[in-house]
N, C-alpha and C positions, 0 to 999 in steps of 0.2 A: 298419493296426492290428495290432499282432504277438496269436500267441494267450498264453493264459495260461500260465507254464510250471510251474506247481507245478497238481497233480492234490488235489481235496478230493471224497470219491468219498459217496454216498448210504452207503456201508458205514459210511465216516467219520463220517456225520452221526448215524446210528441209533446207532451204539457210544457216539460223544461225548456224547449226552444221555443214554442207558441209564446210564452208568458217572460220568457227571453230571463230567464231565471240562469241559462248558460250564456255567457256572453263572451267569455274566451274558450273557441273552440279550436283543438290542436287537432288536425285531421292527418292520419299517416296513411297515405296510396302506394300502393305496388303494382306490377304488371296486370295483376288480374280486372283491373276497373278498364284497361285499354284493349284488352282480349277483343269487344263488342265494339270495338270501332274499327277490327280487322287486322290487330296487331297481337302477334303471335307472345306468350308467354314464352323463358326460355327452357320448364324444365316439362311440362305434361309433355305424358307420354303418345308418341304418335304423332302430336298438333305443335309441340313445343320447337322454340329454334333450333333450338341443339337438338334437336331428332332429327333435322331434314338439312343437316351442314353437311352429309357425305359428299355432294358433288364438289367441295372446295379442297377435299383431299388432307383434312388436318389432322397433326398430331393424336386428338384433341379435341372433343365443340369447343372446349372455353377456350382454346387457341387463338380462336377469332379474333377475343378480347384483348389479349395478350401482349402486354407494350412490347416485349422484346422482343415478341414472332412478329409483329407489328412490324418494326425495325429492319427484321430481317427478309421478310414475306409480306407487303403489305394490300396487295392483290388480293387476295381471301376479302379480306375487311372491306374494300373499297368495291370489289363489287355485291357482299351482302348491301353495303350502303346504298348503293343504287339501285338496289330493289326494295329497300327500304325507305328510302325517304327522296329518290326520284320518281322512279316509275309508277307511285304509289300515293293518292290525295287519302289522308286520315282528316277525318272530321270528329270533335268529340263525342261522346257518349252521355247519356244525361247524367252519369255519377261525374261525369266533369262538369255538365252546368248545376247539378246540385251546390258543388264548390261554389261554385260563382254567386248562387244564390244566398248563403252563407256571408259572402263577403259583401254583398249587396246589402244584408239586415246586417250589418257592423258585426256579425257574431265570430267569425275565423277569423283566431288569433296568427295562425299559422298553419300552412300547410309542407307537411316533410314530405317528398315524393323519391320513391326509387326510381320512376318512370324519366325517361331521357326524350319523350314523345313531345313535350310543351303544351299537349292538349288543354291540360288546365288555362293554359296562359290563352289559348285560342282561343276558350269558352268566357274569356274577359275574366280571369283572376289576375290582379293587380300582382307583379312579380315582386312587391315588397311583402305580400304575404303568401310566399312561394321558396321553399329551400330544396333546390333538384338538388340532394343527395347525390345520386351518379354523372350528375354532369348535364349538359342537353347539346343541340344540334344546331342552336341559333348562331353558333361561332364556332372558331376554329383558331390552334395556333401551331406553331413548327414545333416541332417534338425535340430541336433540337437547340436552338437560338431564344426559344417562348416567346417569339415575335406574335403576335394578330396575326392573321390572314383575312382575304375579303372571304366570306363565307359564301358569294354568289359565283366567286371564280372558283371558290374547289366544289359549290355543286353541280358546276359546268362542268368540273373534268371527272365528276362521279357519272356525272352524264352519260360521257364519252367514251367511259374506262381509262381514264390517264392519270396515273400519278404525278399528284399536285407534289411538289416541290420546293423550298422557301430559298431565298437567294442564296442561303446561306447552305445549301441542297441537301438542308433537312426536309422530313417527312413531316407534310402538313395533315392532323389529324385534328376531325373536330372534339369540342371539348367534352367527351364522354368519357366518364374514367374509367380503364382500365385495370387489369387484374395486372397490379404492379406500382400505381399510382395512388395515391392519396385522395381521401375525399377535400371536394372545396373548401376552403376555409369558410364560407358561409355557413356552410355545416355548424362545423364548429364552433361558428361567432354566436348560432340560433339555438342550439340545445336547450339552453335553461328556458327558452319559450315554452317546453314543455310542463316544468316546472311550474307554471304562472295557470296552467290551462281548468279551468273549472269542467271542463269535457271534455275525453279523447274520444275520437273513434277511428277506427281501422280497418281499409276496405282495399279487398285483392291483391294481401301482401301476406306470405307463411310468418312472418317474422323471425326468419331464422337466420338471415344475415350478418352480419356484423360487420361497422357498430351500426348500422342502421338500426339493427333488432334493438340495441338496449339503449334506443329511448324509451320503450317501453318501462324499464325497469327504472325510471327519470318518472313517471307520474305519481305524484303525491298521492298518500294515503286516502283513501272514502272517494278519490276524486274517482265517477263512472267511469265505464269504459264499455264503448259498443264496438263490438267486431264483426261484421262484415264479409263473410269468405263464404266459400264451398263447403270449407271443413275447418274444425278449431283445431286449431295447431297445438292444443296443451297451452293457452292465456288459462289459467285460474287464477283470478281472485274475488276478493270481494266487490259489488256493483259493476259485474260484469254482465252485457244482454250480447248474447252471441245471437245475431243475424244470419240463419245458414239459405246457402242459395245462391240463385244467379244475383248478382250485386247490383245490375241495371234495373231488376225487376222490384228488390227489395228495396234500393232509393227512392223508385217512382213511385210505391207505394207507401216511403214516406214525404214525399213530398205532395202525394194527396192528402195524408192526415194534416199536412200542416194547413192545408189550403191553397199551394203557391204552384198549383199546376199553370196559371194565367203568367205570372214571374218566369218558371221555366219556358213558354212555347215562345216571351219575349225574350230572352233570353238565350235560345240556339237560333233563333232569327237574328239578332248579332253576331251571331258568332257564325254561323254561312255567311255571313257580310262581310265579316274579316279575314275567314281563308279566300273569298273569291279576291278581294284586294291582294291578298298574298302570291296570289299565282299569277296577276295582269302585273309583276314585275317583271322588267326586261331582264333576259337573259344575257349576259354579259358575253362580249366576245374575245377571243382568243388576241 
């Protein structure tokens, strides 16, 4: 694999948004930017979901996922659910309000997320420049009718442990896509955003997915690219600045050099504003 031969230095990156010289920025996030808000990756070893799924007895970790064990077993999944996203407040991380910040200087063009978490959206990024790749948790529909469901009444009976049921006595699953299912058609409607983007960058994602991984291979020629991980997954090309390290610690340190530490501390102060509104919703009854 030859190295890259055009140099795109951290100097470059801080100047180029300072001077707003990037104006469409495509940012692609993976599990790893929510790690530090308390949300587990699913594949490190030890710490990851699928390492700590034995008490639920599966095939399988990825079983969890799985539309048709879904179907058949849906007990596994509904109570990881509710230790996921009942029993459990995630607040973002600042690589979520750095987004925000981005979108705040008109600079993100679009952000691709694998994450199913919404934090981005918590930390006040506007969902029209938001494509959740796998889905999120802010709804729900019957797996078997595609009817809606109220999303307060089946996190009432994640609550409870009750399987939510649709009249039609299909299995109500929120809308996180499973290994079986198709990405959103937003997806698909968003891709050539990539296309258009005068800067990518990529942070706490292996890019080994698919097709999520090959938007990467969707970024026009000379256009930069910063990567953001623990470790380079094999990205070479040219104008690439690989960022190694914890991600929360490498963002803040770019959002010093920009200046906008004042922008971020206003900025997760909205956003604890609007998870605590989120939670003074009444819980719906039976």
């Amino acid at each position: 694999m030859e190295p890259a031969k055009k140099e795109f230095t951290r100097e470059d990156l801080v100047k180029g948004i300072k001077n707003r010289q990037f104006k469409r920025i495509v940012v692609l996030t993976g599990a790893g930017i929510s790690v530090s808000a308390g949300i587990p990756d699913f594949r490190s070893a030890g710490t990851g979901l699928y390492a700590n799924l034995s008490k639920y007895n599966l095939p399988k970790p990825e079983a969890i996922f799985d539309l048709e064990y879904f179907k058949e077993n849906p007990e596994p999944f509904y109570k990881l659910a509710k230790e996921l996203f009942v029993e459990k407040e995630f607040t973002p991380a600042i690589t979520h309000y750095f987004l925000r910040l981005l979108a705040s200087a008109e600079l993100l063009h679009m952000n691709f997320t694998q994450n199913i978490d919404g934090l981005e959206v918590i930390a006040g990024v506007d969902l029209k420049y938001v494509v959740e790749a796998h889905g999120n948790i802010r709804s729900a529909h019957c797996t078997a009718c595609k009817k809606e469901a109220n999303i307060r009444e089946f996190m009432w009976h994640l609550k409870y442990e009750k399987i939510r049921r649709c009249e039609c006595s299909g299995l109500i699953k929120p809308d996180i896509v499973f290994f079986g299912e198709d990405l959103p058609k937003r997806f698909y409607d968003n891709m050539d955003k990539i296309k258009e983007a005068d800067l990518v960058i990529a942070m706490g994602t292996s890019l080994k997915v698919m097709p999520f991984a090959g938007l990467m291979s969707m970024v026009p020629e000379g256009v930069p690219i910063v990567y953001i991980n623990r470790e380079n997954t094999e990205v070479v090309r040219e104008n690439l600045l690989f960022m190694e390290g914890e991600i929360d610690e490498q963002v803040l340190d770019l959002i010093k050099d920009l200046g906008w530490e004042i922008h971020l501390s206003a900025a997760i102060k909205r956003g604890l504003f609007r998870a605590a509104l989120g939670h003074l919703l009444e819980t719906p009854k039976l």
